[in-house]
GUDONU-287424 format. One record per residue (C-alpha): z negated, x, y. Coordinates in nm, 4 decimals, always signed. Example, Ala and Ser with C-alpha at 12.3 -4.5 7.8 and 13.67 -1.06 7.14 Angstrom:
BEGIN
<node pz="-0.7800" px="+1.2300" py="-0.4500"/>
<node pz="-0.7140" px="+1.3670" py="-0.1060"/>
END
This chain:
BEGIN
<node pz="-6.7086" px="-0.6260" py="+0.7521"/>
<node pz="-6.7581" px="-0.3326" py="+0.5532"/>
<node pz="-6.9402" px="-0.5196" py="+0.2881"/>
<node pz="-6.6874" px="-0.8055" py="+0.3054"/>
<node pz="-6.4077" px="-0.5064" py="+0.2146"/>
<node pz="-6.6440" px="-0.3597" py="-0.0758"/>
<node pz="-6.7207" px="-0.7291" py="-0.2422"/>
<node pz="-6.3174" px="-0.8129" py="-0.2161"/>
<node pz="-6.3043" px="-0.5161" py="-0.4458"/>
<node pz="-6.4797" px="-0.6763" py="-0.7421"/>
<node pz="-6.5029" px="-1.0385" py="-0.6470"/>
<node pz="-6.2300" px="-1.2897" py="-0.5551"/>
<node pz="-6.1715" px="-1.2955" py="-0.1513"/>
<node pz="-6.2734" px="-1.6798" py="-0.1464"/>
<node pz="-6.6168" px="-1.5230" py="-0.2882"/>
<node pz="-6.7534" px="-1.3957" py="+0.0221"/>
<node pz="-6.7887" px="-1.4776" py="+0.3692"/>
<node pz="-6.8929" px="-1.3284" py="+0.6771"/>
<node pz="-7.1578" px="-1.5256" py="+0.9154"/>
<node pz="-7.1017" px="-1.3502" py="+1.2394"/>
<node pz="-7.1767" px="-1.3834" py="+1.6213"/>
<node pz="-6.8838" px="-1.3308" py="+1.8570"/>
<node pz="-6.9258" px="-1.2472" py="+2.2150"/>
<node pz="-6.7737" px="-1.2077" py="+2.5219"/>
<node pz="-6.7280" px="-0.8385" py="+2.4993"/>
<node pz="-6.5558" px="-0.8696" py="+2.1596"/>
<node pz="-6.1884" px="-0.8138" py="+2.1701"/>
<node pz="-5.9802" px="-1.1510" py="+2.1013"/>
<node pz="-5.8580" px="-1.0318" py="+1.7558"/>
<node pz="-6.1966" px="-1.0111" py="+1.6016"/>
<node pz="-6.3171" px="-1.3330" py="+1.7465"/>
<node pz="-5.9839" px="-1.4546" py="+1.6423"/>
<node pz="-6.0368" px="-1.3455" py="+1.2644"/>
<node pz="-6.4645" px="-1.3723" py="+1.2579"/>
<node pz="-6.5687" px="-1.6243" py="+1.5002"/>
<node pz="-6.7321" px="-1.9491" py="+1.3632"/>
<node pz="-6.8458" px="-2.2657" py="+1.5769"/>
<node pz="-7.1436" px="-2.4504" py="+1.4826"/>
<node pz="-6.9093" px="-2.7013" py="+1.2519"/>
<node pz="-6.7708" px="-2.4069" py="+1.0910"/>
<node pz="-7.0714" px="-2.2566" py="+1.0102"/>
<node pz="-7.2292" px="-2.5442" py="+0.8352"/>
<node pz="-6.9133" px="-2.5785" py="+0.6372"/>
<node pz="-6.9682" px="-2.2909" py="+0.5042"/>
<node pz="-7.3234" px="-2.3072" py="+0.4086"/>
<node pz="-7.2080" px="-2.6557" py="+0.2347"/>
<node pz="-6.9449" px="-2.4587" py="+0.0261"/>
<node pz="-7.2282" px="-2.2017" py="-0.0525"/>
<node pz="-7.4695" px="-2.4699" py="-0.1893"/>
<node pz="-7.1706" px="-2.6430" py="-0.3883"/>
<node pz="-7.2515" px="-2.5083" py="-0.7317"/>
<node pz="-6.8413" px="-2.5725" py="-0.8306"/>
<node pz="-6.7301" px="-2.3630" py="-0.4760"/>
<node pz="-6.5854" px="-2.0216" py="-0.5446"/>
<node pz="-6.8135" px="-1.8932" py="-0.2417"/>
<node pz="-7.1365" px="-1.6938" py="-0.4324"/>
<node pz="-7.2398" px="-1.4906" py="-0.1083"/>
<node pz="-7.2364" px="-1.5090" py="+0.2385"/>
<node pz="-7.2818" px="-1.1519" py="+0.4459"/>
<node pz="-7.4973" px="-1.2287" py="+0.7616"/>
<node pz="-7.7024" px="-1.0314" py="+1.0125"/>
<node pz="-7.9929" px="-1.2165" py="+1.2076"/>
<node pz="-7.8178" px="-1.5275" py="+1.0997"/>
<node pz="-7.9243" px="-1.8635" py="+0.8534"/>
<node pz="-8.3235" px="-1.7678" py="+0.8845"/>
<node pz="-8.3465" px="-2.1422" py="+1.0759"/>
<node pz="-8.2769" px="-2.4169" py="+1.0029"/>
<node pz="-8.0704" px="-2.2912" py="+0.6554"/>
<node pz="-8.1749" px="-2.5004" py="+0.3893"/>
<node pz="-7.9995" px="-2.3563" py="+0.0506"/>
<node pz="-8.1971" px="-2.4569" py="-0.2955"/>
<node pz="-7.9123" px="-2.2846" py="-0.4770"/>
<node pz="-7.9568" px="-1.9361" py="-0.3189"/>
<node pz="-8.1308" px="-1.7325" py="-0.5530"/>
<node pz="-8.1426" px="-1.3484" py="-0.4668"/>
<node pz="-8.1194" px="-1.1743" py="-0.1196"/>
<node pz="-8.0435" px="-0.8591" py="-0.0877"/>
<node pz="-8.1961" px="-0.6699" py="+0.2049"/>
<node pz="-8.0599" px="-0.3443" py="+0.3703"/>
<node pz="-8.2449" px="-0.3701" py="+0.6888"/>
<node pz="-8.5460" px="-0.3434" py="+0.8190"/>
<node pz="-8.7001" px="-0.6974" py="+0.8563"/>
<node pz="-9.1394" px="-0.7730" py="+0.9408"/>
<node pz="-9.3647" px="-1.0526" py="+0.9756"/>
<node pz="-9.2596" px="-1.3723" py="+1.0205"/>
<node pz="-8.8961" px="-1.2665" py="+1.0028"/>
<node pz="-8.8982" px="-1.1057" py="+0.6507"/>
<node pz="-9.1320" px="-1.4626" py="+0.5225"/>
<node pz="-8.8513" px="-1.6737" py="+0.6480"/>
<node pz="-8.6427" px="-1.4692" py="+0.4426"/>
<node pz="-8.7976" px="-1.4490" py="+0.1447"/>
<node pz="-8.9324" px="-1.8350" py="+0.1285"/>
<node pz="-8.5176" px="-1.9022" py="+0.1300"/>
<node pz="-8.5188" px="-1.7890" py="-0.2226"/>
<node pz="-8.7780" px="-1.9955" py="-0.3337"/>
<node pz="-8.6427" px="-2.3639" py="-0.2784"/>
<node pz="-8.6946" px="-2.5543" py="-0.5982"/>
<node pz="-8.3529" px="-2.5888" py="-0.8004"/>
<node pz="-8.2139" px="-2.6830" py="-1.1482"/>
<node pz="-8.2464" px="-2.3620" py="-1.3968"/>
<node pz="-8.3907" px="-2.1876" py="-1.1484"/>
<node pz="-8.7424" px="-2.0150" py="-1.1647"/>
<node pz="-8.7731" px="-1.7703" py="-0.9163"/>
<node pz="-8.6168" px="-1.6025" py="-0.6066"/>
<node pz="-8.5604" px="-1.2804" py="-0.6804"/>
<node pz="-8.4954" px="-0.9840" py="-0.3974"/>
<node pz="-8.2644" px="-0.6731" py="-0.4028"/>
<node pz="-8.4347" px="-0.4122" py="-0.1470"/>
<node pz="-8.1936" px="-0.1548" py="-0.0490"/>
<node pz="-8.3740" px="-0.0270" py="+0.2529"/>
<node pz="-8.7314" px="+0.0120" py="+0.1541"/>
<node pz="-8.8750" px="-0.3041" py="+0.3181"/>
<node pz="-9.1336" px="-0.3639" py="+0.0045"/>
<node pz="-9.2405" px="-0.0222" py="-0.0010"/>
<node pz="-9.5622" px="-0.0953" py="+0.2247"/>
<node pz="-9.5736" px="-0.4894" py="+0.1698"/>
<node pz="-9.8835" px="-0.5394" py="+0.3073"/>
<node pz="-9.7444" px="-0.3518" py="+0.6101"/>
<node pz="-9.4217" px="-0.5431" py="+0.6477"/>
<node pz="-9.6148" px="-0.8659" py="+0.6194"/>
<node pz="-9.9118" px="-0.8518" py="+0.8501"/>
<node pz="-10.1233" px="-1.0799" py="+0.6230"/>
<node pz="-10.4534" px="-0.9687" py="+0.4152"/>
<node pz="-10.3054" px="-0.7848" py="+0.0813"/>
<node pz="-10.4716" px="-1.0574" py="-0.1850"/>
<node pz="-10.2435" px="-1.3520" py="+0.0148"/>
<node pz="-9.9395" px="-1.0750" py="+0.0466"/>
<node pz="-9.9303" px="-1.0699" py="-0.3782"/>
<node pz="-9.9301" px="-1.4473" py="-0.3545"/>
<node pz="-9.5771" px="-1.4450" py="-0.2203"/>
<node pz="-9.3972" px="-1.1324" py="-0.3687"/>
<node pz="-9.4421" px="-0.9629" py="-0.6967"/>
<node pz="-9.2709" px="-0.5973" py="-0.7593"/>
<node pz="-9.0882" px="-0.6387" py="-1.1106"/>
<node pz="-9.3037" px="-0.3122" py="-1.2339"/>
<node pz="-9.6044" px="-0.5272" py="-1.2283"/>
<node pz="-9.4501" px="-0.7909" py="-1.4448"/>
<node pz="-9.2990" px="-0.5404" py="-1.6860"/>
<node pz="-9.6538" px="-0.4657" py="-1.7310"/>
<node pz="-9.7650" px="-0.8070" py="-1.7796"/>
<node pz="-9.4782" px="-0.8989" py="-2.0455"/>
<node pz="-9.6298" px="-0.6855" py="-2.4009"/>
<node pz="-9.9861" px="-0.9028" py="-2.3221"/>
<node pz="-9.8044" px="-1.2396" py="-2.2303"/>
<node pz="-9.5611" px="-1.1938" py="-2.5820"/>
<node pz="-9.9103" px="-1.1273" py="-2.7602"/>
<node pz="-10.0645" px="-1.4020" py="-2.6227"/>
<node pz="-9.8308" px="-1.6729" py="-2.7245"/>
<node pz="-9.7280" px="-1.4986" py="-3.0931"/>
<node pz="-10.1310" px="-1.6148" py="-3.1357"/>
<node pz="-10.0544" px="-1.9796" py="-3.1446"/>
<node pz="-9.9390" px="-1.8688" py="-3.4797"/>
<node pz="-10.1341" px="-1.6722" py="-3.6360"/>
<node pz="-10.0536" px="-1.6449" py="-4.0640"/>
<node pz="-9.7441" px="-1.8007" py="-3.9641"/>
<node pz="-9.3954" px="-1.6272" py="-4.1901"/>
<node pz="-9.1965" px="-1.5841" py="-3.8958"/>
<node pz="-8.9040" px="-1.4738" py="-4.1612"/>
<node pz="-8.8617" px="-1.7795" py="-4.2581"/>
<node pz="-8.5416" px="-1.9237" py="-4.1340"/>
<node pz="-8.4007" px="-2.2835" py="-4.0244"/>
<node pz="-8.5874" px="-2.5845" py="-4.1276"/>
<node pz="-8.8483" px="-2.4320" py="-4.3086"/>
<node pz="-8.9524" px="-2.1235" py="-4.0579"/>
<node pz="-8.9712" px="-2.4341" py="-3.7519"/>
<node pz="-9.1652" px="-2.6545" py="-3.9844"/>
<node pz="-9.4423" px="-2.3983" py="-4.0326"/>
<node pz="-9.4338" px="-2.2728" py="-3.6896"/>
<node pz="-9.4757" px="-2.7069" py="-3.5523"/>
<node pz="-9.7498" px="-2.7163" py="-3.8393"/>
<node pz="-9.9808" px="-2.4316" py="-3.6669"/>
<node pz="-9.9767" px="-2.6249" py="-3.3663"/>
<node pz="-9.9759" px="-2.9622" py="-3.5138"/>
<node pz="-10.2016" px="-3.1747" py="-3.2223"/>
<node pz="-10.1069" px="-3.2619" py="-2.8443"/>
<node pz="-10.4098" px="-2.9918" py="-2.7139"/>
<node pz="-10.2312" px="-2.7284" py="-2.9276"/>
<node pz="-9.8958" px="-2.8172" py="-2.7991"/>
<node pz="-9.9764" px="-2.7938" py="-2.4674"/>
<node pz="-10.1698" px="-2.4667" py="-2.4871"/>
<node pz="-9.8948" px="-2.3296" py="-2.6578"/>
<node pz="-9.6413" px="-2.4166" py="-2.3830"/>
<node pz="-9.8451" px="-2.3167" py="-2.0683"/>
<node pz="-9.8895" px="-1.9457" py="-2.2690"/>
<node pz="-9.4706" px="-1.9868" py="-2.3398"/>
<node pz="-9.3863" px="-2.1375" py="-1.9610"/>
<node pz="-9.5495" px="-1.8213" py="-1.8345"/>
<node pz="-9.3684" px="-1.5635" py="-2.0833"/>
<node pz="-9.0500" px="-1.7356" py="-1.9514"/>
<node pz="-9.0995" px="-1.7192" py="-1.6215"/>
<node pz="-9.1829" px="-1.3416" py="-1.6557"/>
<node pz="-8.8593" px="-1.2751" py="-1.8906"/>
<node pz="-8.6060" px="-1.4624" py="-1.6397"/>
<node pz="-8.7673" px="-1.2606" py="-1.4049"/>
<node pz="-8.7028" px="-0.9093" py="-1.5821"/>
<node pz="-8.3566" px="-0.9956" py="-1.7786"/>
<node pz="-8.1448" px="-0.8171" py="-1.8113"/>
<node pz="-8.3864" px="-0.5311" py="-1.7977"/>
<node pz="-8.3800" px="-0.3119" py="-2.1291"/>
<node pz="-8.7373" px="-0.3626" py="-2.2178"/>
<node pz="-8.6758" px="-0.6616" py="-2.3162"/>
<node pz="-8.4486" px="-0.5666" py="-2.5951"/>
<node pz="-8.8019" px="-0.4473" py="-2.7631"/>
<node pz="-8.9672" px="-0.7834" py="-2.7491"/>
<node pz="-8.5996" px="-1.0011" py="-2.8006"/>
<node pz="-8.6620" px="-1.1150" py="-3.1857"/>
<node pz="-9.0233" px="-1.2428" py="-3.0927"/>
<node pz="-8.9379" px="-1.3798" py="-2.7881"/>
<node pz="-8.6345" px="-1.5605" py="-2.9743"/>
<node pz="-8.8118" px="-1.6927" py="-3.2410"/>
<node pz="-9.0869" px="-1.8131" py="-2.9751"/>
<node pz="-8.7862" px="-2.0404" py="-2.7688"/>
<node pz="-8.7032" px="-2.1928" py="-3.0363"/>
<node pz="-9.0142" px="-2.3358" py="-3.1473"/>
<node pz="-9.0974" px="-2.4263" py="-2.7966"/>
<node pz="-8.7436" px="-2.6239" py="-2.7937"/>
<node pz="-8.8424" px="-2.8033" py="-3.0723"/>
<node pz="-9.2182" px="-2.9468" py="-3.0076"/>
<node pz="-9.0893" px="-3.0171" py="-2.6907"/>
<node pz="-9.1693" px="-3.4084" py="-2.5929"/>
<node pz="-8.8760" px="-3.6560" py="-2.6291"/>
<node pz="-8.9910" px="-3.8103" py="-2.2878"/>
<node pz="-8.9079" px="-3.6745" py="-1.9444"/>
<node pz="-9.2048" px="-3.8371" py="-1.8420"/>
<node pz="-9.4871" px="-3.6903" py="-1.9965"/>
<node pz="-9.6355" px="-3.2931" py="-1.9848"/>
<node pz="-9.3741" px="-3.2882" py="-1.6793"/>
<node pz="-9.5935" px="-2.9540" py="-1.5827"/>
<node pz="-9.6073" px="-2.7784" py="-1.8833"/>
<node pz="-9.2714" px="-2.8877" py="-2.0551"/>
<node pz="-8.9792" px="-2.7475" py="-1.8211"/>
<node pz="-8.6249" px="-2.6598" py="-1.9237"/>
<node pz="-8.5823" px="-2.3459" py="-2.0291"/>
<node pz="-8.4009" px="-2.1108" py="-1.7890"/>
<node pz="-8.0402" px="-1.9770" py="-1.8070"/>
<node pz="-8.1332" px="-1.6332" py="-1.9799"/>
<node pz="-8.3194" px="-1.7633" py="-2.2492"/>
<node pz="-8.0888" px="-2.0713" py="-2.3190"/>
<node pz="-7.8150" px="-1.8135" py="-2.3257"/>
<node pz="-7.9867" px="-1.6075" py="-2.5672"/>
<node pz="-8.0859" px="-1.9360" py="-2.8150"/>
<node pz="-7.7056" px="-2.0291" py="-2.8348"/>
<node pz="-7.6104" px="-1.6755" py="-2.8929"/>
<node pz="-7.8895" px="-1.6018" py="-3.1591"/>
<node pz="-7.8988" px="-1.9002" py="-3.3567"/>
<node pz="-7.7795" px="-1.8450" py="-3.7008"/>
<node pz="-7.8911" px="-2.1421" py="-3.9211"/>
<node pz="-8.1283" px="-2.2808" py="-3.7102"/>
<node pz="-8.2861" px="-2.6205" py="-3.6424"/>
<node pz="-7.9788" px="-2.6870" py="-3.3650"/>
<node pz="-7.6931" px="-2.6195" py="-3.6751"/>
<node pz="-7.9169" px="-2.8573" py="-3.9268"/>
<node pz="-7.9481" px="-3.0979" py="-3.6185"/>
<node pz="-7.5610" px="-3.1011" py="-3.6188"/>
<node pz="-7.4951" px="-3.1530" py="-4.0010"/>
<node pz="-7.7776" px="-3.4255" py="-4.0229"/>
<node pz="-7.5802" px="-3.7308" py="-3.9591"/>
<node pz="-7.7728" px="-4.0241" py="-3.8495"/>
<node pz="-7.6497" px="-4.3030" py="-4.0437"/>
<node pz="-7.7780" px="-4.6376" py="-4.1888"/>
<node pz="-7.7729" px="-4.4774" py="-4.5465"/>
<node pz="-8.0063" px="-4.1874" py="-4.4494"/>
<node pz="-8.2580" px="-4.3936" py="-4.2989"/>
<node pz="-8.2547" px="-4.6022" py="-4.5872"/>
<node pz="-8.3006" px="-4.3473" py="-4.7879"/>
<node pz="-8.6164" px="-4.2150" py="-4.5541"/>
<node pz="-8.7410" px="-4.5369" py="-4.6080"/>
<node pz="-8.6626" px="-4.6268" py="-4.9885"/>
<node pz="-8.8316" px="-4.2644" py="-5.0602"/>
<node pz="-9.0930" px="-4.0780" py="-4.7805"/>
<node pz="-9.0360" px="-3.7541" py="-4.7923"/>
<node pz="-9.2254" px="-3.5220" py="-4.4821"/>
<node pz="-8.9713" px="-3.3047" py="-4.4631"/>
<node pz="-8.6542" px="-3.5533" py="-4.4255"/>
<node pz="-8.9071" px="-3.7555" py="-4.1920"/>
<node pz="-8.9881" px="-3.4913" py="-3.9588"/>
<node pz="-8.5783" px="-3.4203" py="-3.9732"/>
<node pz="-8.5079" px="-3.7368" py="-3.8777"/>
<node pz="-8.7529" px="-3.7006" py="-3.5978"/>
<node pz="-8.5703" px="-3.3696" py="-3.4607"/>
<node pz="-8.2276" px="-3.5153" py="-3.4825"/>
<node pz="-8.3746" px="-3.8444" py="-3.2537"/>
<node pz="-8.5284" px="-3.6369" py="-3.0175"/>
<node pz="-8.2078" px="-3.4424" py="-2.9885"/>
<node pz="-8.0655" px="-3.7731" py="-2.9333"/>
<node pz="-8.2415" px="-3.8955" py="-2.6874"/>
<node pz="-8.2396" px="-3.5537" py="-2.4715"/>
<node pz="-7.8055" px="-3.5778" py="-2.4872"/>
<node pz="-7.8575" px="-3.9213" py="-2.3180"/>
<node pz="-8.1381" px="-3.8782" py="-2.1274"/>
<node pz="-8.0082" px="-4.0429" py="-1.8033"/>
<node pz="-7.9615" px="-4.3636" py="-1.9774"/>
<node pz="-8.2362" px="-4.5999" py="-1.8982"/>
<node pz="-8.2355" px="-4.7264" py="-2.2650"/>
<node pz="-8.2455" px="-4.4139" py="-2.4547"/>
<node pz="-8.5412" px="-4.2882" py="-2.2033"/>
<node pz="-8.7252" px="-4.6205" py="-2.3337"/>
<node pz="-8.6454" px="-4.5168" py="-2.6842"/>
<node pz="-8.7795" px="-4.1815" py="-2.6475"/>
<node pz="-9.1311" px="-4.3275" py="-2.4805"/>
<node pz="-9.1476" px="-4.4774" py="-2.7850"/>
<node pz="-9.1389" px="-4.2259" py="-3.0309"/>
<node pz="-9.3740" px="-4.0016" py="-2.8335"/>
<node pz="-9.5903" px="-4.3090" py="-2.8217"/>
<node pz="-9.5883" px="-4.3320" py="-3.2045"/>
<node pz="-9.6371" px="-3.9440" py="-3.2561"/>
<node pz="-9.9283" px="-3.9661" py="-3.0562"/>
<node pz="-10.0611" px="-4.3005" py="-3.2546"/>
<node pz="-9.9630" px="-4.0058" py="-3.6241"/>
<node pz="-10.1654" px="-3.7518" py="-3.4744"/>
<node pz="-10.4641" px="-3.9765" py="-3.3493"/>
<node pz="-10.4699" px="-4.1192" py="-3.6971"/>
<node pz="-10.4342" px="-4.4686" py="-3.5911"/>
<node pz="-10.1608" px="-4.5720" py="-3.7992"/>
<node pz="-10.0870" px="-4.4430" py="-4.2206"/>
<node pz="-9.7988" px="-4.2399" py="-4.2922"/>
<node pz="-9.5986" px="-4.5321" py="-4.4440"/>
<node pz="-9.6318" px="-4.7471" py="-4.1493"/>
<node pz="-9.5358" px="-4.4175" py="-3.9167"/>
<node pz="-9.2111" px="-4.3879" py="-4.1849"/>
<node pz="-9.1165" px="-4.7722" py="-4.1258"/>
<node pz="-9.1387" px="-4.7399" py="-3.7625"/>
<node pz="-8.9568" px="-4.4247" py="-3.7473"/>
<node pz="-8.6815" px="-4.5630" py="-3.9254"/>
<node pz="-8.6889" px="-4.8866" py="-3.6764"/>
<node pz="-8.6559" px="-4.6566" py="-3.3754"/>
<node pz="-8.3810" px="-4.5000" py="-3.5858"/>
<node pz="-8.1838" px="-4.8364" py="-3.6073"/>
<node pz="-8.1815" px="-4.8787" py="-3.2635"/>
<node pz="-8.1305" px="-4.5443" py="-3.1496"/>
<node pz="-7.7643" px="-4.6394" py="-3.3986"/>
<node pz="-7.7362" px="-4.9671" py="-3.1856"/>
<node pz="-7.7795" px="-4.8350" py="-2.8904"/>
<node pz="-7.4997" px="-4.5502" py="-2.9605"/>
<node pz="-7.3041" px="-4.8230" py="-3.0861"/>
<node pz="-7.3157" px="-5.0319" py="-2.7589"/>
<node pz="-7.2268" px="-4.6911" py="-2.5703"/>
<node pz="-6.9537" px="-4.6290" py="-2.7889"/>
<node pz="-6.8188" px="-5.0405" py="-2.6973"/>
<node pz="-6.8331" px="-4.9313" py="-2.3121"/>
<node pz="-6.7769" px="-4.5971" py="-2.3025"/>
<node pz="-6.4742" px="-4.4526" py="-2.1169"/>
<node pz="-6.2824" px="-4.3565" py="-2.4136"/>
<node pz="-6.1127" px="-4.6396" py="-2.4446"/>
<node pz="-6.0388" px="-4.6178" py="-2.0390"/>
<node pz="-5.6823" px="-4.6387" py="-2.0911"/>
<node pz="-5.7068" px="-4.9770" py="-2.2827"/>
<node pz="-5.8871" px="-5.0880" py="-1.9509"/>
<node pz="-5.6416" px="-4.9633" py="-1.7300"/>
<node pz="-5.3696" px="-5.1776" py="-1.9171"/>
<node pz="-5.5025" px="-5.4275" py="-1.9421"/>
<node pz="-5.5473" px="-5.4696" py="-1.5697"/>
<node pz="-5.2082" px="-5.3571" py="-1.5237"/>
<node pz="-4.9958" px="-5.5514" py="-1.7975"/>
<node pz="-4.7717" px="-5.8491" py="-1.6654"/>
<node pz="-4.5279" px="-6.0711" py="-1.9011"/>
<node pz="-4.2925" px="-5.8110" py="-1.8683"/>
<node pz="-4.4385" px="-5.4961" py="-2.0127"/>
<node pz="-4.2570" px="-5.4215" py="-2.3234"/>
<node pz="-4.5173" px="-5.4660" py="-2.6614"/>
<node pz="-4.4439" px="-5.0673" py="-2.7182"/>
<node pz="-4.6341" px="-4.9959" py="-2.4805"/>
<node pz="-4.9261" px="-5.1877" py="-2.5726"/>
<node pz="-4.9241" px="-4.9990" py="-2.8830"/>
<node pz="-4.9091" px="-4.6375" py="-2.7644"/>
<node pz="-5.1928" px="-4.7080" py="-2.5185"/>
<node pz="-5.4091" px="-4.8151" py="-2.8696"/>
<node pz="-5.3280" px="-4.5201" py="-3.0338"/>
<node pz="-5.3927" px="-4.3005" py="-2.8114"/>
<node pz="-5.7259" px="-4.4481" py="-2.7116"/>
<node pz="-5.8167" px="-4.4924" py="-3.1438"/>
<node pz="-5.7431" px="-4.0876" py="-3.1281"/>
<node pz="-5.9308" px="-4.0110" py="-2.8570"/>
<node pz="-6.2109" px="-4.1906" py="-2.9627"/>
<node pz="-6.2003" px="-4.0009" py="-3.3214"/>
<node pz="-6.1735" px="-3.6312" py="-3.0852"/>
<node pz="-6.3737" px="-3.6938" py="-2.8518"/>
<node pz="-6.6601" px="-3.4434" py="-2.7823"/>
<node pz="-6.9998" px="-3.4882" py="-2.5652"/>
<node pz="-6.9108" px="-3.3640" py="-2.2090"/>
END
């Protein structure tokens, strides 16, 4: 209750709740104000793992360890003393797979990690295995930085926009490369979402800026393939590409307007630069829509005909023509979205609704407002 009264202090009220057990002894004004049946309870914990509920923590004592199943729940925070079994039921509720999410991270108040290997009655090599103390990964971050600035050795990392990403996919310009590259990066991620916001990372931000980017933009059009090695990138470090970017690949991505004339002109005259351009912007494409089935196909194909570039298997000008033929339907395909997207909803809606006697005025409103809506509208 305490902590309920501290938390109300900096958080809305509907951000916490308490998970109690009432008994007989209590007096009938707690149990009136605290007590939760079963149904209740598993209300709550449905609110909790609602990423759109205002509820962000729920204050329990030897309560949730069974039969609590909460993917969203990322950090505990522990200000009793917990052992064995107890304290791996605990931790292991961090560490539910979830989107964004790459680790489950633990606050320890009350000194339950200072003897690990003590708290969890397993051999010490198998205790490390489950829990790692955030000095031991500050340690690890200089050597994991180093080790994935190699990919890229000679490399002018001053370079900026098109140019600085262009050298940086050239130094790493096969699928063995790529894929070395991004097991090195997926590790120095995992370790910097771990540590942020810790200040040591201000020391290694530039590098590790610089090194996000790049690994944003090798990254396979497909979902399906390198499913291991190619992850999204977590919430720190996409916060810290939207916030850093100044004239990078994602602002020439927006002002590179895929249109019949460009990829005529791609065609008419190969250039490897506006080529490997047009290649960004349809990956970018693809990744906006990636839950439709038909842009998924599209982007098998293009990884399928970067593969067939690299392997040597086709020449440069037939890579170009076939580029530019994924293009054109990448256009037709927006262009069919476009015909059935919801944009033009209200149209729909009238048309359902219209008998002889709605007045013509109002056939005309509804098309205006759907024609500006359409010319507005904005992904998401």
């Amino acid at each position: 209750m305490h902590y309920k009264e501290e938390l109300d202090k900096y958080f809305p009220t509907e951000a916490s709740r308490i998970v109690i057990s009432t008994s007989a002894n209590d007096d009938f004004e707690f149990k009136q104000k605290w007590a939760l049946d079963k149904s209740a309870q598993e209300k709550v914990v449905d609110e909790f793992n609602d990423p759109h509920s205002e509820l962000k923590f729920i204050i329990v004592t030897a309560k949730l360890l069974t039969g609590f199943d909460s993917p969203i729940l990322q950090t505990l925070y522990l200000d009793k003393s917990l052992k064995d079994h107890t304290l791996l039921q605990a931790i292991c509720r961090t560490n539910r797979l979830y989107p964004h999410k790459t680790f489950g991270r633990i606050v320890d108040y009350f000194g339950v990690f200072d003897d690990a290997a003590k708290a969890l009655e397993f051999n010490e090599e198998s205790v490390k295995q489950v829990i790692t103390n955030l000095s031991a990964l500050k340690e690890q971050l200089p050597e994991a930085i180093r080790e994935t600035l190699a990919h890229f050795a000679g490399v002018d990392r001053t370079l900026e926009g098109f140019e600085g990403l262009e050298a940086a996919q050239n130094a790493i310009n096969s699928n063995e490369k790529k894929d070395a590259f991004a097991l090195d990066f997926k590790y120095l991620a995992k370790l910097w979402e771990s540590l942020s916001p810790d200040n040591l990372l201000n020391l290694y931000q530039n590098d590790y800026k610089w090194l996000a980017q790049v690994y944003e933009s090798v990254k396979p059009a497909s979902d399906n393939i390198g499913k291991l090695l190619w992850l999204s990138l977590g919430a720190q470090t996409t916060q810290l590409i939207h916030e850093n970017i100044h004239g990078g690949d994602v602002h020439i991505l927006e002002e590179y307007v895929l249109d019949a004339d460009v990829i005529e002109d791609i065609f008419n005259h190969p250039d490897p630069k506006k080529t490997k351009q047009l290649e960004r912007v349809l990956v970018k494409r693809f990744q906006k829509h990636a839950d439709l089935p038909e842009f998924k196909k599209l982007s098998e194909l293009l990884e399928a005909l970067r593969d067939k570039a690299e392997k040597g298997l086709i020449s440069s000008i037939e890579f170009v023509k076939e580029l530019c033929k994924l293009a054109k339907e990448t256009l037709q395909a927006e262009a069919a979205l476009q015909e059935k997207s919801p944009q033009a909803a209200l149209t729909e809606l009238f048309l359902e609704l219209k008998t002889d006697q709605t007045p013509a005025v109002v056939e005309r409103i509804v098309a205006d407002i759907d024609a500006i809506v359409r010319v507005v509208r904005f992904p998401g």
